[in-house]
mmCIF file of the N, C-alpha and C atoms, coordinates in Angstrom:
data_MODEL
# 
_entry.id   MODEL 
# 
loop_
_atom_site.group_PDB 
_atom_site.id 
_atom_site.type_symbol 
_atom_site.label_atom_id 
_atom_site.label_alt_id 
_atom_site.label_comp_id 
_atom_site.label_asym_id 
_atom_site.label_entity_id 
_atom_site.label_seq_id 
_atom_site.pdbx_PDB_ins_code 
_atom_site.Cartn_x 
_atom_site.Cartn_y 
_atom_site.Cartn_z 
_atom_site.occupancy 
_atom_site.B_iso_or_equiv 
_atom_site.pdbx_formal_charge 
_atom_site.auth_seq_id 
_atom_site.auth_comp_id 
_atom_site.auth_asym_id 
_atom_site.auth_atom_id 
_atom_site.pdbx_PDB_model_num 
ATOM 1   N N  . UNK A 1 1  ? -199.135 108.460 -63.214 1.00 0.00 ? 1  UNK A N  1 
ATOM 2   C CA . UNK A 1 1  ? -199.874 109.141 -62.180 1.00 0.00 ? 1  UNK A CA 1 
ATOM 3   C C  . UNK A 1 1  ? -200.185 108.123 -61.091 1.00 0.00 ? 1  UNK A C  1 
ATOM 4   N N  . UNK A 1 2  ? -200.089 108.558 -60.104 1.00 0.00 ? 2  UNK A N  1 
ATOM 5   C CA . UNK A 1 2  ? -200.324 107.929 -59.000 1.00 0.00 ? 2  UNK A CA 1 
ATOM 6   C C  . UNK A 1 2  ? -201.589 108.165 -58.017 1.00 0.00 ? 2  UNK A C  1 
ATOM 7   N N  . UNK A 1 3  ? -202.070 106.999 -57.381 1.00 0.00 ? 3  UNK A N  1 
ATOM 8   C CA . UNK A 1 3  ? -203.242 107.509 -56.392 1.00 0.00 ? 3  UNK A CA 1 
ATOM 9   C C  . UNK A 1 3  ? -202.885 107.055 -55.026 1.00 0.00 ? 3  UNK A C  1 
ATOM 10  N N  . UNK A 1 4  ? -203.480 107.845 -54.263 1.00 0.00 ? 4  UNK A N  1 
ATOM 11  C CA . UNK A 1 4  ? -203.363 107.452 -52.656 1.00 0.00 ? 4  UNK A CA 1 
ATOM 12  C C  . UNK A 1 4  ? -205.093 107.226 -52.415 1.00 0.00 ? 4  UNK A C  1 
ATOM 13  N N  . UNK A 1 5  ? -205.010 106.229 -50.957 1.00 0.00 ? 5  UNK A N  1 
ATOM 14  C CA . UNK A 1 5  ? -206.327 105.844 -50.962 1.00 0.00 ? 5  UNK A CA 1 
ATOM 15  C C  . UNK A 1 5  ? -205.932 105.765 -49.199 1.00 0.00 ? 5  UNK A C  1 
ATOM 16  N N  . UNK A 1 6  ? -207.149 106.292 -48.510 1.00 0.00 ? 6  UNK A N  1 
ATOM 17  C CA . UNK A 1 6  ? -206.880 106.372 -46.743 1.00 0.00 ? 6  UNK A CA 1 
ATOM 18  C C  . UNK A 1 6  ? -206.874 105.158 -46.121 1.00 0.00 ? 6  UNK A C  1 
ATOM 19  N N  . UNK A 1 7  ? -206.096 104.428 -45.822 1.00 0.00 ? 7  UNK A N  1 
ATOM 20  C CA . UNK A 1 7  ? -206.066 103.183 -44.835 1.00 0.00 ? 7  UNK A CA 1 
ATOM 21  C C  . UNK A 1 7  ? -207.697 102.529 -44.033 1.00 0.00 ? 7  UNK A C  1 
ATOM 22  N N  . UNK A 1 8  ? -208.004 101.657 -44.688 1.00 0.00 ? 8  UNK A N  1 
ATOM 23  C CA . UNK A 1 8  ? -209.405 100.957 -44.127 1.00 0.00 ? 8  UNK A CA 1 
ATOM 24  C C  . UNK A 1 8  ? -209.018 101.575 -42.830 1.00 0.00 ? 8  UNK A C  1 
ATOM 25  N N  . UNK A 1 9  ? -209.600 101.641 -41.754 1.00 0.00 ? 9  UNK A N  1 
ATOM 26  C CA . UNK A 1 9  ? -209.768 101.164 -40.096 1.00 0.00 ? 9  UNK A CA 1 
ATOM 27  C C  . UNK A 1 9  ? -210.797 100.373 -39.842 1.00 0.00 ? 9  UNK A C  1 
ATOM 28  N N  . UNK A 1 10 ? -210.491 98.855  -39.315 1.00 0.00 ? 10 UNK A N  1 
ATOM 29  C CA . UNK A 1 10 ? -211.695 98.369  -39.050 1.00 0.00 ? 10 UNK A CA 1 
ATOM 30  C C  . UNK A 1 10 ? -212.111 98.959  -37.163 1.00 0.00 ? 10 UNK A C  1 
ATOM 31  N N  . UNK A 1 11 ? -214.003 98.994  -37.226 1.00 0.00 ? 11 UNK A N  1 
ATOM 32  C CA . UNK A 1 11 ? -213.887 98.837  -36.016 1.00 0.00 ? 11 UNK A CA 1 
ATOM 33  C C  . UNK A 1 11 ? -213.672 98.520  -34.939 1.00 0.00 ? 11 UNK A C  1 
ATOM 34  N N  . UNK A 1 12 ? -213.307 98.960  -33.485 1.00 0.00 ? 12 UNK A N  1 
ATOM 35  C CA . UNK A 1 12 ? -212.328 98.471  -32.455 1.00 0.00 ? 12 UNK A CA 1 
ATOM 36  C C  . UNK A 1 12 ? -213.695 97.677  -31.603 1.00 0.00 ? 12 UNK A C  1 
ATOM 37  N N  . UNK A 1 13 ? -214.880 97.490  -32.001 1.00 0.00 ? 13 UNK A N  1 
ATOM 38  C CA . UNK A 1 13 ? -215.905 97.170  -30.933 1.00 0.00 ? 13 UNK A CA 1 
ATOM 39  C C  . UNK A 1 13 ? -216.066 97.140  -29.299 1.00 0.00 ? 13 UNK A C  1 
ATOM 40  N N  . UNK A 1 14 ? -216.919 96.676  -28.533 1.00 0.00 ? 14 UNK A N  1 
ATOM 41  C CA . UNK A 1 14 ? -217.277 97.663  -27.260 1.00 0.00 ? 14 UNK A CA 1 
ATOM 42  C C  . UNK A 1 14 ? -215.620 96.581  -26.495 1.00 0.00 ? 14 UNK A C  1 
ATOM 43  N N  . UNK A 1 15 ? -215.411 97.808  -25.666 1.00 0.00 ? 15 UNK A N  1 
ATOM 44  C CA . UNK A 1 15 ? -214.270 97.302  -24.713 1.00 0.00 ? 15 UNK A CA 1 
ATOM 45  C C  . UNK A 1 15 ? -214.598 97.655  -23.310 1.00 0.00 ? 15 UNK A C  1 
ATOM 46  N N  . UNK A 1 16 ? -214.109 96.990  -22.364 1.00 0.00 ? 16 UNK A N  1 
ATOM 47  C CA . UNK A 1 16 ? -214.559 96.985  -20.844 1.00 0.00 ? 16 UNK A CA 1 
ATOM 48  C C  . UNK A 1 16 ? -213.726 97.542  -20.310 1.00 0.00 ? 16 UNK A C  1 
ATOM 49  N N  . UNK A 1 17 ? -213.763 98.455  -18.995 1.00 0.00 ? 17 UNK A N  1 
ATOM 50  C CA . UNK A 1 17 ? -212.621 99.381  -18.449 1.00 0.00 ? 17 UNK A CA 1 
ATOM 51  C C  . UNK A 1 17 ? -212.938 99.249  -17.103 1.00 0.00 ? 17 UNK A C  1 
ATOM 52  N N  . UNK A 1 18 ? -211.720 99.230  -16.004 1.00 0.00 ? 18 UNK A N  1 
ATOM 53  C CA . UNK A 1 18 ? -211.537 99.407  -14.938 1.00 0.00 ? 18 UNK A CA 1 
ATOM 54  C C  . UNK A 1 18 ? -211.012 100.790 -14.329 1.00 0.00 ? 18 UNK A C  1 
ATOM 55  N N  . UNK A 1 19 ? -211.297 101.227 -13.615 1.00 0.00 ? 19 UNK A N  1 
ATOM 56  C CA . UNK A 1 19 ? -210.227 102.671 -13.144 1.00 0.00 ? 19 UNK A CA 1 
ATOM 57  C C  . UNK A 1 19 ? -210.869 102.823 -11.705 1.00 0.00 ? 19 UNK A C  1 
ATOM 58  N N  . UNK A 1 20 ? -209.393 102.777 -10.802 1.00 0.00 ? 20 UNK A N  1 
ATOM 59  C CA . UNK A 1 20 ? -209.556 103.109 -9.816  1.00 0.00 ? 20 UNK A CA 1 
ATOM 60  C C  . UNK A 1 20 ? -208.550 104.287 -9.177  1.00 0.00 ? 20 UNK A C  1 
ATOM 61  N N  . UNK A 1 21 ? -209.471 104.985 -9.101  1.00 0.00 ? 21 UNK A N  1 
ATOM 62  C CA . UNK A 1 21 ? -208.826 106.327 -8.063  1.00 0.00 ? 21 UNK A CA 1 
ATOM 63  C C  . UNK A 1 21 ? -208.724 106.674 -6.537  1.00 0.00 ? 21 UNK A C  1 
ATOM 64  N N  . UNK A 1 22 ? -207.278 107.201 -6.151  1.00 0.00 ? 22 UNK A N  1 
ATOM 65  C CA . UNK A 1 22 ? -207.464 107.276 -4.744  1.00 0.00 ? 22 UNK A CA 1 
ATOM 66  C C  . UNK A 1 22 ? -207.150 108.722 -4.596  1.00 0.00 ? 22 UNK A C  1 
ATOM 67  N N  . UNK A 1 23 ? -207.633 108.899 -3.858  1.00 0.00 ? 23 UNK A N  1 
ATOM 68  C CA . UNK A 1 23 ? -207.220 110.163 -3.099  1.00 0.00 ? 23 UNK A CA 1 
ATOM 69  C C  . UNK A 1 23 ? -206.754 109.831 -1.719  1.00 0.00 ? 23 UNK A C  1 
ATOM 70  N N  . UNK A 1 24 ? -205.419 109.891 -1.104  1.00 0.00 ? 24 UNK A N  1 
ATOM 71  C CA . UNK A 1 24 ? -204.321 109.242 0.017   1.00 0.00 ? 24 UNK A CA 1 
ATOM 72  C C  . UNK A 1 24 ? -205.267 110.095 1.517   1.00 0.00 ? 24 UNK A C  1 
ATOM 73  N N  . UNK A 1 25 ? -205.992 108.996 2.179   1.00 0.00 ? 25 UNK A N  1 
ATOM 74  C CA . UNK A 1 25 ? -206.094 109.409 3.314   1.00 0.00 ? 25 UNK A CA 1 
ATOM 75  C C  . UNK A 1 25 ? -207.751 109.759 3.180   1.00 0.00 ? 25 UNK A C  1 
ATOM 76  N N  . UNK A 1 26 ? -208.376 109.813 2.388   1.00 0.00 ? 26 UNK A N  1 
ATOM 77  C CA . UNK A 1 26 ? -209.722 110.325 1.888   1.00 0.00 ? 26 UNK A CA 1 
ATOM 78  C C  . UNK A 1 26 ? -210.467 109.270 1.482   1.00 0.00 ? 26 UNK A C  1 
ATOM 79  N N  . UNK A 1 27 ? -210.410 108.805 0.018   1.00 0.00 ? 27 UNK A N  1 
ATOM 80  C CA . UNK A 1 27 ? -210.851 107.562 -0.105  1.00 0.00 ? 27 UNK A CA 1 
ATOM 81  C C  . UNK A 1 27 ? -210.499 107.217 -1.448  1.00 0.00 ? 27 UNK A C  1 
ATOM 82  N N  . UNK A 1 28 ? -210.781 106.276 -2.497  1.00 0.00 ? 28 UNK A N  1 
ATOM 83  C CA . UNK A 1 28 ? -210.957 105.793 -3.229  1.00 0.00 ? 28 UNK A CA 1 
ATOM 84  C C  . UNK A 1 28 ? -212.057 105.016 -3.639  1.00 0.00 ? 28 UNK A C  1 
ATOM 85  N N  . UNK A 1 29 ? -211.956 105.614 -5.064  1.00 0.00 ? 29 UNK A N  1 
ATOM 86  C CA . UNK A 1 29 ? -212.996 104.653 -5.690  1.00 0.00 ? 29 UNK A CA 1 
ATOM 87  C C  . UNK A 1 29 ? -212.882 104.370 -7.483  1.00 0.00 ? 29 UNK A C  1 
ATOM 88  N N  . UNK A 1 30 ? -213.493 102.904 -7.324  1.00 0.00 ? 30 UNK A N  1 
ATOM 89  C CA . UNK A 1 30 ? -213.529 102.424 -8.941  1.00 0.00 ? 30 UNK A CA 1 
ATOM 90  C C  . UNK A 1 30 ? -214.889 102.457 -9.734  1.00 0.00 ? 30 UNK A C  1 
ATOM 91  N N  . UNK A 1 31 ? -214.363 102.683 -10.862 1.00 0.00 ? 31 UNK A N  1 
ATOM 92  C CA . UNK A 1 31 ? -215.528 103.107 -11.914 1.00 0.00 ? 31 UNK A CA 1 
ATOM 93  C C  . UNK A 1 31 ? -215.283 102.014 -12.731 1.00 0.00 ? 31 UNK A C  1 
ATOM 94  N N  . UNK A 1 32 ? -216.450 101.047 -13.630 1.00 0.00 ? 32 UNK A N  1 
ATOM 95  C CA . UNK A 1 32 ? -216.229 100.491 -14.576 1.00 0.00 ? 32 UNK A CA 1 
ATOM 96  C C  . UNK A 1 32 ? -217.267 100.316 -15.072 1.00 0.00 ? 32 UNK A C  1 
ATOM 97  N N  . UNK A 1 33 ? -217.293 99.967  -16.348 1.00 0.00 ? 33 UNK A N  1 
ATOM 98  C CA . UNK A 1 33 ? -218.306 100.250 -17.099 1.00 0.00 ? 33 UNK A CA 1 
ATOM 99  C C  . UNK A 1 33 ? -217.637 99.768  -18.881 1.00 0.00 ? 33 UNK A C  1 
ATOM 100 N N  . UNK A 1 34 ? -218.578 99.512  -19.933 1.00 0.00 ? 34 UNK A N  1 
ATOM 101 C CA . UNK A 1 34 ? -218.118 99.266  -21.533 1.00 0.00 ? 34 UNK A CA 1 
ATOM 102 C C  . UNK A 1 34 ? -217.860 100.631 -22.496 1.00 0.00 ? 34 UNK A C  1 
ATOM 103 N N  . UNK A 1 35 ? -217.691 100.782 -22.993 1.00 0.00 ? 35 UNK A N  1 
ATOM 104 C CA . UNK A 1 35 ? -217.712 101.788 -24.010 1.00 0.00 ? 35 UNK A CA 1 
ATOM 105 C C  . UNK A 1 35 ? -217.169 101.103 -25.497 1.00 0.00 ? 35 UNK A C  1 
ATOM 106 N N  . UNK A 1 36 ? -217.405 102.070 -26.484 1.00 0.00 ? 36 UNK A N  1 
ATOM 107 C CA . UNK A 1 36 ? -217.075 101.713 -28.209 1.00 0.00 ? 36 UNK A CA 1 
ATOM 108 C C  . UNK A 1 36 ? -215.924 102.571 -28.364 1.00 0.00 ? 36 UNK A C  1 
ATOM 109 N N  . UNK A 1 37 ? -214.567 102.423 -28.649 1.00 0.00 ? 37 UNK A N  1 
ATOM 110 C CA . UNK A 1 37 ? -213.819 103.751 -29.024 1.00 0.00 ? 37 UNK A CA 1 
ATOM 111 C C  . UNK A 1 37 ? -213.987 103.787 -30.853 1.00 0.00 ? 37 UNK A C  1 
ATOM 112 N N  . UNK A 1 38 ? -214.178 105.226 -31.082 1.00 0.00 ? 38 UNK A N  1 
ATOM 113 C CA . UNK A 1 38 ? -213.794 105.530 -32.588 1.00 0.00 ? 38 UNK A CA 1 
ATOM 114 C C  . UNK A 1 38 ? -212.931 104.998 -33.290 1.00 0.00 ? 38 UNK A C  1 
ATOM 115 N N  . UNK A 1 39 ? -212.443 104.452 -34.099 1.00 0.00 ? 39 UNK A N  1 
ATOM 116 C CA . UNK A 1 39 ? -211.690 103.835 -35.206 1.00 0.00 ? 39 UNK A CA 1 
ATOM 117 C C  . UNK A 1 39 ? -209.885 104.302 -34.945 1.00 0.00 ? 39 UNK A C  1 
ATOM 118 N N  . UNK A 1 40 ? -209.786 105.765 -34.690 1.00 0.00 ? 40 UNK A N  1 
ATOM 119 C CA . UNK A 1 40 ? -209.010 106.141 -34.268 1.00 0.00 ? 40 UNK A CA 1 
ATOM 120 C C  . UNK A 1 40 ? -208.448 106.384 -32.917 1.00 0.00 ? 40 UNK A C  1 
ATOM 121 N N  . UNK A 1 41 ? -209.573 105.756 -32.267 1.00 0.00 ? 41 UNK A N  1 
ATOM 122 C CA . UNK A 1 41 ? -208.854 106.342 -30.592 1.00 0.00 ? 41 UNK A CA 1 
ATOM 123 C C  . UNK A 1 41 ? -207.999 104.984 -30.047 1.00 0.00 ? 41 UNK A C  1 
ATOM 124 N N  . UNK A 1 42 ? -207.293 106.105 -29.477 1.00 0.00 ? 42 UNK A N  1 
ATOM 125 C CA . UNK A 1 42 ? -206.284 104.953 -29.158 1.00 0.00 ? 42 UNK A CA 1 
ATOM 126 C C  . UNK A 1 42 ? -206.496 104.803 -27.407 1.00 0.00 ? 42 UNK A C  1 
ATOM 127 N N  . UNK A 1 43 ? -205.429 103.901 -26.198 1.00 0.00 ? 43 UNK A N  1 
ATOM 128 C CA . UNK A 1 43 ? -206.008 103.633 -25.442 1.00 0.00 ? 43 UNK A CA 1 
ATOM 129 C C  . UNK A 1 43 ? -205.595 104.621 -24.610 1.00 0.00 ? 43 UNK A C  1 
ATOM 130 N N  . UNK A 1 44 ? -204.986 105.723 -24.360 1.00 0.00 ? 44 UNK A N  1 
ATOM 131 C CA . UNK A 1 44 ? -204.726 106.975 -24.251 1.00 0.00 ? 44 UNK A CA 1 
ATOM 132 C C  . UNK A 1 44 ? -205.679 107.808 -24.088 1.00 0.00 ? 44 UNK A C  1 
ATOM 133 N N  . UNK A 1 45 ? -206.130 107.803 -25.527 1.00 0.00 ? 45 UNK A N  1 
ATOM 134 C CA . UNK A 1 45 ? -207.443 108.779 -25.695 1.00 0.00 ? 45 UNK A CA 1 
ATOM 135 C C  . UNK A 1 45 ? -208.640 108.273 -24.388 1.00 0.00 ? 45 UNK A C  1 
ATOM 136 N N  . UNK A 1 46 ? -208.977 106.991 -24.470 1.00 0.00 ? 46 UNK A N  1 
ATOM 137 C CA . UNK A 1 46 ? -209.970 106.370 -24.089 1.00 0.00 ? 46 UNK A CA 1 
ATOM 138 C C  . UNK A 1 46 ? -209.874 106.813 -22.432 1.00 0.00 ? 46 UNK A C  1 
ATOM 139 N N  . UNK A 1 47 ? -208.407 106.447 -21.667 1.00 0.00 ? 47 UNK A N  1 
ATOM 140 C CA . UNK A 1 47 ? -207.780 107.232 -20.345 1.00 0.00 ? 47 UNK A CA 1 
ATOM 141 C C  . UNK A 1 47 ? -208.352 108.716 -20.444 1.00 0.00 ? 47 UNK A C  1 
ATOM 142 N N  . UNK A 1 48 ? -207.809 109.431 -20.905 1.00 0.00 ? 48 UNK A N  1 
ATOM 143 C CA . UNK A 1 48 ? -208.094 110.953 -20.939 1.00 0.00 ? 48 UNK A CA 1 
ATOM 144 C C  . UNK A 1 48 ? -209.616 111.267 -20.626 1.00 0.00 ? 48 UNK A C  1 
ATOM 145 N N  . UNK A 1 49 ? -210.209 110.170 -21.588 1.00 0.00 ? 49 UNK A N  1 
ATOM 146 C CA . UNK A 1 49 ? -211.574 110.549 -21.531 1.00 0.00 ? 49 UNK A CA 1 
ATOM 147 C C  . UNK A 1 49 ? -212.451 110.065 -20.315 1.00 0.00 ? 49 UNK A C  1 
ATOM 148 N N  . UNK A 1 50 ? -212.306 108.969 -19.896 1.00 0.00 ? 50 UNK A N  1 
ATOM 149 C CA . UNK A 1 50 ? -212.687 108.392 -18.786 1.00 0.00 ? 50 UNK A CA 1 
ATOM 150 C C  . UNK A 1 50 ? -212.205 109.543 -17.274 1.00 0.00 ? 50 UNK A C  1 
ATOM 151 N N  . UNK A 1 51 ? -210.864 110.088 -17.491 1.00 0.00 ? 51 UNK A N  1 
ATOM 152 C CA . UNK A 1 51 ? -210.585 111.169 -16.471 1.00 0.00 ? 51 UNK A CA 1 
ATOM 153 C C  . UNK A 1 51 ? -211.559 112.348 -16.161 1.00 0.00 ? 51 UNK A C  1 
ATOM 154 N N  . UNK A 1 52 ? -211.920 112.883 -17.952 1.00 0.00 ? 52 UNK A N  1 
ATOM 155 C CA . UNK A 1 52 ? -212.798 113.817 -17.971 1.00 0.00 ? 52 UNK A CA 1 
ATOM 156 C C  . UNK A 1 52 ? -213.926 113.922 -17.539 1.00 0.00 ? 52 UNK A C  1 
ATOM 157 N N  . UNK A 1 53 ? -214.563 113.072 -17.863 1.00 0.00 ? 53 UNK A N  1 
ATOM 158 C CA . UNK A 1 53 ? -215.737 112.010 -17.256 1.00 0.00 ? 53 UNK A CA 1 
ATOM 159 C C  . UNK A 1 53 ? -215.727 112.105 -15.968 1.00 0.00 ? 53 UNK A C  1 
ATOM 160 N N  . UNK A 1 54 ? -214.846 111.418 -15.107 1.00 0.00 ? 54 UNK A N  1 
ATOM 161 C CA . UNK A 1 54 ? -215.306 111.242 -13.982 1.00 0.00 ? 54 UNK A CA 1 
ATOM 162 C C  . UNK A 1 54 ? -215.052 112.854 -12.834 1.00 0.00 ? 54 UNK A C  1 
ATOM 163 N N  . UNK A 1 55 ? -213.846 113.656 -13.245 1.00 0.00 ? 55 UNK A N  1 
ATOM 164 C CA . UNK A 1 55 ? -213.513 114.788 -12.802 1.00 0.00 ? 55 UNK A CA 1 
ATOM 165 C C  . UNK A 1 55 ? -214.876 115.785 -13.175 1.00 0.00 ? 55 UNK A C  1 
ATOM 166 N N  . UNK A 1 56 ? -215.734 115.148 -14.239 1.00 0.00 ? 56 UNK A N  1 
ATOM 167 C CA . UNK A 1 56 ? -216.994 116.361 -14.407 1.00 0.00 ? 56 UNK A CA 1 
ATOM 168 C C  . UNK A 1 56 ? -217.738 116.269 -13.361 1.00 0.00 ? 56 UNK A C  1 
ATOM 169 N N  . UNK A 1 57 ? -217.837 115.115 -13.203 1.00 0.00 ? 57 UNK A N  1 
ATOM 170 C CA . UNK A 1 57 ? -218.798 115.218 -11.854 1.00 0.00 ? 57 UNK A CA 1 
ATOM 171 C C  . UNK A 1 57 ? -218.592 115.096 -10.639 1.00 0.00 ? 57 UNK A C  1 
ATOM 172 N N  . UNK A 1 58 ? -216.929 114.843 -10.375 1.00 0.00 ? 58 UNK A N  1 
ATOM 173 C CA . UNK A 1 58 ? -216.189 114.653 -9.315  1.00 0.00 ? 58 UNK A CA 1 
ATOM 174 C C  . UNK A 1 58 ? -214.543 115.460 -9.271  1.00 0.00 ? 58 UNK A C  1 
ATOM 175 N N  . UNK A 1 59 ? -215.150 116.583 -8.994  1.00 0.00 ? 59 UNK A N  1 
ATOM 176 C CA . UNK A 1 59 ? -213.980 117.911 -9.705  1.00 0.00 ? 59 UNK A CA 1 
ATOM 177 C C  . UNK A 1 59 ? -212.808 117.424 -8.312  1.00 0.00 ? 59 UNK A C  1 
ATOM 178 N N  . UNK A 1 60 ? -213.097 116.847 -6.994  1.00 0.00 ? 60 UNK A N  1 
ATOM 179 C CA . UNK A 1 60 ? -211.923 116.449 -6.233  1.00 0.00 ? 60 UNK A CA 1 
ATOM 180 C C  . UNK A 1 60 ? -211.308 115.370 -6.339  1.00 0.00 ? 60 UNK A C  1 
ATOM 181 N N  . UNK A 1 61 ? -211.743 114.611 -7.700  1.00 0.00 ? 61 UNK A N  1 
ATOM 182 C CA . UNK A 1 61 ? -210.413 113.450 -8.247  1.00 0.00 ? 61 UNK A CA 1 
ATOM 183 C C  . UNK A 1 61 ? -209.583 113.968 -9.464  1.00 0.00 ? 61 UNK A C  1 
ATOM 184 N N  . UNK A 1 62 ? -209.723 115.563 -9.996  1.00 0.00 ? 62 UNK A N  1 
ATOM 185 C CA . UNK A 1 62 ? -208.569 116.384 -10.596 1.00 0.00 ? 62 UNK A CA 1 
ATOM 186 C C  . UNK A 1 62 ? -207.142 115.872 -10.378 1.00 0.00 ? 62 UNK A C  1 
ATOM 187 N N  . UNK A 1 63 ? -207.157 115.700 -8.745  1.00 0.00 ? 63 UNK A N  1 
ATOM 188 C CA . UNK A 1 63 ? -205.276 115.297 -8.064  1.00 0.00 ? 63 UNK A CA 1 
ATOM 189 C C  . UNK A 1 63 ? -205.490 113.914 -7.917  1.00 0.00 ? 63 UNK A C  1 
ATOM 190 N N  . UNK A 1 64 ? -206.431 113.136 -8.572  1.00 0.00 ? 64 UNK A N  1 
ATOM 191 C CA . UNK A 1 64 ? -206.219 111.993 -7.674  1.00 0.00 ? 64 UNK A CA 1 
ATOM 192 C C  . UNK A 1 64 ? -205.390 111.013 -8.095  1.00 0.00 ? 64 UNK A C  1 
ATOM 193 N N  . UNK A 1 65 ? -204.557 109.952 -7.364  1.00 0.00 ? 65 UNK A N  1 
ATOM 194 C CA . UNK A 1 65 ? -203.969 109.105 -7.838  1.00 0.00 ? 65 UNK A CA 1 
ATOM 195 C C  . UNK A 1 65 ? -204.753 108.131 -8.717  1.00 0.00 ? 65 UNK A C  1 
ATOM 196 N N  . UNK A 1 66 ? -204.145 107.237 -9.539  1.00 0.00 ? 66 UNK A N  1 
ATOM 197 C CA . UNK A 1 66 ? -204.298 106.423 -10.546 1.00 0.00 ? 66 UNK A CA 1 
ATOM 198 C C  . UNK A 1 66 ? -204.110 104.767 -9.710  1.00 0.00 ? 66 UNK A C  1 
ATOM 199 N N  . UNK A 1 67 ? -204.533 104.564 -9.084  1.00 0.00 ? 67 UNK A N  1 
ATOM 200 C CA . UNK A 1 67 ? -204.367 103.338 -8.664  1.00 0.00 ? 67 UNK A CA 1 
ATOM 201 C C  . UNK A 1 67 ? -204.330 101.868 -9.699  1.00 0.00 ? 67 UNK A C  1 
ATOM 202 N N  . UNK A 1 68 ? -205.429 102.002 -10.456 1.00 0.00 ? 68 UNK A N  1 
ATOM 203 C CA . UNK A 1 68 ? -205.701 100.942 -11.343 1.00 0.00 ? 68 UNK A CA 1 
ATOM 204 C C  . UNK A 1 68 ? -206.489 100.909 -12.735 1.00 0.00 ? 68 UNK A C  1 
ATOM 205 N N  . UNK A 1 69 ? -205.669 100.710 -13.837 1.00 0.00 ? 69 UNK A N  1 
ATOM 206 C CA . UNK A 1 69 ? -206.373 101.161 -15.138 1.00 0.00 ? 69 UNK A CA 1 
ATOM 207 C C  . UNK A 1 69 ? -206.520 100.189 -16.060 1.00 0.00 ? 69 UNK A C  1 
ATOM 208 N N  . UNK A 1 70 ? -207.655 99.647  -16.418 1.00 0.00 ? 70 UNK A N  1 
ATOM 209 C CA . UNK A 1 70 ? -207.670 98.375  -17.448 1.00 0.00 ? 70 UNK A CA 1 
ATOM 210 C C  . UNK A 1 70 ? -208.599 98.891  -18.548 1.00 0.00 ? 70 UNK A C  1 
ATOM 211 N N  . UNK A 1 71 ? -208.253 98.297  -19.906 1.00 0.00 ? 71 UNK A N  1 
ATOM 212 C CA . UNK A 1 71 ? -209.186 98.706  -20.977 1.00 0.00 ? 71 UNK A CA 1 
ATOM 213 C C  . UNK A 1 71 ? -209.002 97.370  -22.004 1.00 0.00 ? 71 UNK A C  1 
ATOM 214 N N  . UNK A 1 72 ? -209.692 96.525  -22.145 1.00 0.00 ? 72 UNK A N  1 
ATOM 215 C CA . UNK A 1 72 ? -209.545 95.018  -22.324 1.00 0.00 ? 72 UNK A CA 1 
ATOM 216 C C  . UNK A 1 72 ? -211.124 95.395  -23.535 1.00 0.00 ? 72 UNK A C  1 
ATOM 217 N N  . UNK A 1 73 ? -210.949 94.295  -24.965 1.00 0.00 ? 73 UNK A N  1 
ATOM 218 C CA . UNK A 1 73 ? -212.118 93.912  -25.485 1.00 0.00 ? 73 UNK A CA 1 
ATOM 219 C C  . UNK A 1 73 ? -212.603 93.335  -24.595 1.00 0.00 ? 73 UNK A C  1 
ATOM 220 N N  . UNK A 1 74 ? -214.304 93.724  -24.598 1.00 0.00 ? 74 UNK A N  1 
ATOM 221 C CA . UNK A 1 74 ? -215.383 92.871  -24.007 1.00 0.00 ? 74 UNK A CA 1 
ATOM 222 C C  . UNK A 1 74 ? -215.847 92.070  -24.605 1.00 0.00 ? 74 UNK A C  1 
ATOM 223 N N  . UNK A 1 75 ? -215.391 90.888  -24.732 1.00 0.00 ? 75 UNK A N  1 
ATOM 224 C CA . UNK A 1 75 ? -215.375 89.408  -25.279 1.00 0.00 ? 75 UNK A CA 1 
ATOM 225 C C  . UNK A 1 75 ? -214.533 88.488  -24.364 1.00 0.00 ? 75 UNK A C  1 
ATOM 226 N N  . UNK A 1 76 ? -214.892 87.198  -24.792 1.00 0.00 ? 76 UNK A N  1 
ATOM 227 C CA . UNK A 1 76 ? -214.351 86.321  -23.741 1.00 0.00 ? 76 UNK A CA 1 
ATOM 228 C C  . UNK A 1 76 ? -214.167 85.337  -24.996 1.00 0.00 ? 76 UNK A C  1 
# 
């Protein structure tokens, strides 16, 4: 008989993010700030979410370009 056992995940601890959005002819702007991702999120997820985020309260960067995206551990 055999057992399976779920893969440890260690935690990913707080990481620092850049994102800058333009909208061509209007303006642009960058957001940055730390966050913790879940064990499972990957740096994808972390994008998506930062979009959601900022489109909640800024529903006219929906179209906006992606100018600049960083998601780096916050450690030195």
């Amino acid at each position: 008989m055999s057992s399976t056992t779920a893969p440890t995940t260690a935690p990913q601890g707080t990481h620092h993010y850049v994102l800058t959005l333009d909208l061509p002819g209007r303006m642009a702007t960058t957001w940055t700030g730390t966050l913790t991702p879940g064990t499972a999120d990957t740096r994808h997820d972390l994008y998506v979410l930062l979009r959601q985020h900022v489109t909640a309260e800024l529903p006219e960067y929906a179209r906006a370009n992606v100018v600049f995206f960083a998601l780096e551990p916050n450690q030195l």
